[in-house]
N, C-alpha and C positions, 0 to 999 in steps of 0.2 A: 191291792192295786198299788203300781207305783206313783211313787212323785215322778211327774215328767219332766220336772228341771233337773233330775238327778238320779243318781243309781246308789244304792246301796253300798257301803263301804266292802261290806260283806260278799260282794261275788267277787268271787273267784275264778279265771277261767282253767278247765281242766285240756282242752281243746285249744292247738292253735286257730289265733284270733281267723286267718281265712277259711280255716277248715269250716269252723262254723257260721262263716260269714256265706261261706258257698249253701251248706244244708238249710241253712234258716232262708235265705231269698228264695231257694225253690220249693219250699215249704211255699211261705208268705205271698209267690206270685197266684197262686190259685185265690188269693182275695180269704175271705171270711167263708169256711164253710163246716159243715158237720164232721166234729169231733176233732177239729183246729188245737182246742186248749187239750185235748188227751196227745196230741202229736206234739204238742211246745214239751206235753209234762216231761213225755219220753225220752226226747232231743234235749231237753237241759239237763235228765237227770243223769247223762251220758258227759255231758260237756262240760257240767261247771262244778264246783267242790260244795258238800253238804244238800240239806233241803231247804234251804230257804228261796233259792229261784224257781223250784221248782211248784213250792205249798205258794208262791205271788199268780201265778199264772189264773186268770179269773177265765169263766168261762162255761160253759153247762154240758161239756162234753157232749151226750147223746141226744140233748134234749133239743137242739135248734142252731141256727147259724152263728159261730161265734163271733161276734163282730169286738165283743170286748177284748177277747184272746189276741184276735187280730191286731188289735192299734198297738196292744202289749208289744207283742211279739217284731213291729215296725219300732217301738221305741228302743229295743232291745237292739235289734239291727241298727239301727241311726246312732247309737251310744257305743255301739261293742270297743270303738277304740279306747273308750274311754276304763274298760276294763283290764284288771290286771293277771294276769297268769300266776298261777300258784305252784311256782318253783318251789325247788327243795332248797330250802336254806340250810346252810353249812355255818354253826355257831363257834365263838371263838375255840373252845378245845378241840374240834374238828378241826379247823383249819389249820390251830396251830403243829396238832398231833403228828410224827411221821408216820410214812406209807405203811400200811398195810399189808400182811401179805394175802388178805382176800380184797386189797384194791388188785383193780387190770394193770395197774402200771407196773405191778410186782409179781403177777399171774405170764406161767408159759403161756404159748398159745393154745395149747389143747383144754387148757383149764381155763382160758374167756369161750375157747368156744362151747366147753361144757354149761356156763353161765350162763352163756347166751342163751343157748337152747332152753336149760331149766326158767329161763327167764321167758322165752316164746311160748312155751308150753303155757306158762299162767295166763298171756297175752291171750290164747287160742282157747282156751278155759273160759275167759272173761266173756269174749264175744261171742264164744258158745252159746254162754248162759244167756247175752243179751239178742240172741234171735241171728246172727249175723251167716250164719251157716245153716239155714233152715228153708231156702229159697230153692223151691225143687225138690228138699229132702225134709218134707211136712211127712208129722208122724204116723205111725201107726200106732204108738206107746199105748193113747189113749184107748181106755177100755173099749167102751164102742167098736174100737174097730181088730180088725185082725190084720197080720201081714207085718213086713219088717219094720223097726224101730225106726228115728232117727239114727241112731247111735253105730247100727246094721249099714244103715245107708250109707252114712260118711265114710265106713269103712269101704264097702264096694266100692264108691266114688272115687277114693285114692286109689283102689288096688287096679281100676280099670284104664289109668289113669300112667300107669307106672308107678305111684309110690310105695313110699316102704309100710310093713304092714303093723299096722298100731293099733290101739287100743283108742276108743272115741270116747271123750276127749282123751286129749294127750295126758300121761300121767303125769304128777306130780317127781321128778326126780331126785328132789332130795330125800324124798319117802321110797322112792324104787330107782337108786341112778344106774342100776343093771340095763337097765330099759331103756338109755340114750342112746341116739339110735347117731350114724357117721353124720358129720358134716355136710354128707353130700346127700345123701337120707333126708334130713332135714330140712336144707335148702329146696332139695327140690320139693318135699313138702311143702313148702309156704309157697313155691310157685301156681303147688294147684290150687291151693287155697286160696290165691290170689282169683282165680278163674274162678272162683264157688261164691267168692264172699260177695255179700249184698247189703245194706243196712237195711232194716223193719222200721216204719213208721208208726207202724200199727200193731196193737199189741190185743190179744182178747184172752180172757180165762175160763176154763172148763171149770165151771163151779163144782161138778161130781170130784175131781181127781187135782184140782188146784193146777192146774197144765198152762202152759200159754201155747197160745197160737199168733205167728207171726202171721203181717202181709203187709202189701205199701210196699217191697221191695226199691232201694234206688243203688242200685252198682257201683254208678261211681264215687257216691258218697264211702262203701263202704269199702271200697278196694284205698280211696283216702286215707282210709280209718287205718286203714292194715297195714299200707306203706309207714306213715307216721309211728305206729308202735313200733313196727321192726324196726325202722330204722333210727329210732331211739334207744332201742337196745343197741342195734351195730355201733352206734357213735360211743353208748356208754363202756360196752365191751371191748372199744378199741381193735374191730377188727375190719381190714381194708373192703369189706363189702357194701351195699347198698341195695333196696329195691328199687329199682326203678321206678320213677312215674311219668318217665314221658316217652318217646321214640318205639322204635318196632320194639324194643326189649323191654316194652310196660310192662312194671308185677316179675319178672324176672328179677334175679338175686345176681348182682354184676360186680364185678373190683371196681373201685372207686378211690379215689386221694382224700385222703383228710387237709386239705390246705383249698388257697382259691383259685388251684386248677379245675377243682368238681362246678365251679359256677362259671367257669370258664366255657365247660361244654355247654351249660344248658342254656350260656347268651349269645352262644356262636349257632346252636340249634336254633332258636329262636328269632334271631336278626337275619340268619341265611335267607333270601326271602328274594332276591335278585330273579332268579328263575329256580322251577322247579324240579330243573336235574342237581342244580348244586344244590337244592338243601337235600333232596335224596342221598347226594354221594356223600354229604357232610350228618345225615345222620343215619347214613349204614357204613361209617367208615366210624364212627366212635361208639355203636351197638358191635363191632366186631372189635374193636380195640379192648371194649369193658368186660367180653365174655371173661365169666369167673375160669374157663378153661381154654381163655386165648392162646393161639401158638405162636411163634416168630410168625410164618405167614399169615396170619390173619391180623398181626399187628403191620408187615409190609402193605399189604393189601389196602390197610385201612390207612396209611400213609399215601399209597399211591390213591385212592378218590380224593384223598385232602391235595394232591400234589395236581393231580386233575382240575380241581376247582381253582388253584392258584395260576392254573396255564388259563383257563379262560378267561383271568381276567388280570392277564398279563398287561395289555392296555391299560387299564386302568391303574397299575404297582408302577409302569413307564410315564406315566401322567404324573402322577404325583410322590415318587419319591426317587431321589438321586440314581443314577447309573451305576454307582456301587453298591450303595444296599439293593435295589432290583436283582443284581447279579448275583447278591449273595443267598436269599430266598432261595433262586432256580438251583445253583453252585450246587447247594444240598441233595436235591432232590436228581442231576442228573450227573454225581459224583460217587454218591451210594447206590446200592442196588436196591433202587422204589421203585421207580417205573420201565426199566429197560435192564438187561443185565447182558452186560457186555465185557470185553477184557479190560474195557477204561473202568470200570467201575470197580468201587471196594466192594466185597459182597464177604469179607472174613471180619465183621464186625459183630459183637456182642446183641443178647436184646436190650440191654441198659441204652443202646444208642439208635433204637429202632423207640422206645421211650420217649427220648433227647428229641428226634426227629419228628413225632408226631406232635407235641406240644409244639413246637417252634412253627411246622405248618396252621395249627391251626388255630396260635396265636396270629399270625401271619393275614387266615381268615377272619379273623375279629377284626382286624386293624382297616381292611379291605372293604368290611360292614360299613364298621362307620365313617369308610371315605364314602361308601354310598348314602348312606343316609344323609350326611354332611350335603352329597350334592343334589340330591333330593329336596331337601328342605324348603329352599327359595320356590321350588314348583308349587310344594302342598300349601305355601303361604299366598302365591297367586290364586 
């Protein structure tokens, strides 16, 4: 049992701090009940580095209502800030060391995306093993029964699905790199994946054949799970993609910026909130900007709903800022070919300036946010 003035020097977290902030509350909201401290065991031995939060967890699994696992499991919650993430440390001769040529910073591009992949594979390996792909595709392996495997099923799944056809799990590549399958193979692999993956709460074993059986499915814990590794690889591998996790292009594999443009969209998505056609046109205007296979028009396009959102609230850019910056906003918008195409207009410009153009609008929309919210405030404080 723990001390409840304190945590353990020793935990580690393996999981970002919200990720398991989210799975542990929707755990913990059903209160104290049967088999509570067997779903902490599960959920910590996922989350955090070693066995020691895992052998603290008190409680009688099968035998009756956990109340003790319960208050555990609320102290763990009420303390998580207080825990530290178990980064990889880089010791003095690493740091000091120069590059590599099996760092990314000194790898073509075909060779992080090779990385990456052998690196997703192990990812898709791991959560194999721990149930995450078993939801709908429960075995038939087990003796008992007749009929396709899991291993069958996953295969069907993809091939019905349109992906490419592999071997369940994914192999290891550096034992078979024959077997790496394109970039686009791949990604959209992880797209279906993203639609299959579920986390297990609940774990049971076939005492004859040593088997587990998953259930307790929760989605969107485990589709969290999935963004998170990939796109800890994408950042590691230094390559301009991301999964998604929010807007119509959830679980999709999108271009994305390494700098604080990427968070730029997701507080321009988020504060959009005026009416519900602009935050529609401001987040199908940056789901068409991110596709991995955007064209010029689907990048004008996604300019013109941002250049849309900025005419409706033109009033409010004439309110509050000068007569020349107002003029220079629209200048843009009905000087290039975005929303009209006419002989006034440039329309022999590059896509670097179709780029230029969308971030400027919809920096444009952020700024416009928080002239709303700014004049909002004084109401929500009446």
């Amino acid at each position: 049992m723990l001390d409840f003035d304190r945590l353990p020097r020793g935990y580690q977290l393996l999981w970002p701090h919200e990720l398991l902030r989210d799975e542990l509350t929707q755990i913990l909201d059903r209160g104290p009940f049967v088999q509570l401290a067997d779903q902490l065991r599960l959920l910590f031995e996922e989350a955090f580095v070693g066995p020691g939060p895992v052998d603290d967890v008190p409680g009688a699994g099968f035998s009756g209502l956990d109340a003790a696992a319960f208050q555990h499991g609320l102290h763990i919650l009420n303390r998580l800030d207080e825990l530290q993430s178990a980064a990889v440390r880089r010791y003095f001769k690493q740091r000091k060391a120069p590059v590599e040529s099996s760092s990314p910073v000194a790898m073509s591009r075909a060779q992080r995306e090779l990385q990456f992949q052998s690196e997703a594979n192990e990812v898709l390996r791991e959560l194999d093993a721990n149930g995450y792909f078993h939801q709908g595709m429960e075995m038939s392996d087990c003796v008992d029964d007749e009929g396709p495997g899991h291993a069958q099923l996953m295969r069907r799944h993809i091939a019905q699905r349109g992906g490419p056809d592999i071997t369940w799990p994914p192999v290891n590549l550096t034992e078979f790199p024959e077997r790496a399958l394109t970039p686009e193979d791949c990604y959209t692999l992880l797209e279906i994946l993203h639609d299959t993956v579920a986390r297990p709460r609940s774990v049971q074993w076939h005492d004859f054949d040593d088997h587990a059986f998953y259930s307790n499915f929760d989605q969107r814990t485990g589709e969290a799970v999935l963004q998170w590794r990939i796109n800890t690889l994408f950042d590691r591998c230094q390559l301009d993609f991301t999964m998604a996790a929010e807007g119509p292009d959830r679980g999709f594999v999108v271009s994305t910026v390494r700098d604080p443009r990427a968070e730029l969209e997701a507080q321009v998505t988020t504060d959009t909130v005026d009416t519900t056609e602009n935050n529609d046109l401001v987040t199908h205007a940056i789901a068409l900007f991110r596709k991995r296979d955007s064209t010029a028009q689907d990048k004008r396009s996604a300019c013109k709903d941002l250049a849309d959102v900025l005419e409706h609230r033109r009033p409010l850019i004439k309110e509050h800022l000068p007569s020349k910056d107002e003029g220079l906003i629209f200048e843009i918008a009905n000087k290039y070919w975005v929303r009209h195409h006419d002989a006034s207009q440039h329309a022999d410009y590059g896509e670097e300036f179709l780029d230029w153009i969308f971030w400027n609008f919809l920096s444009a929309i952020e700024l416009t946010n928080r002239i709303l919210a700014r004049n909002a405030a004084p109401e929500a404080a009446l």
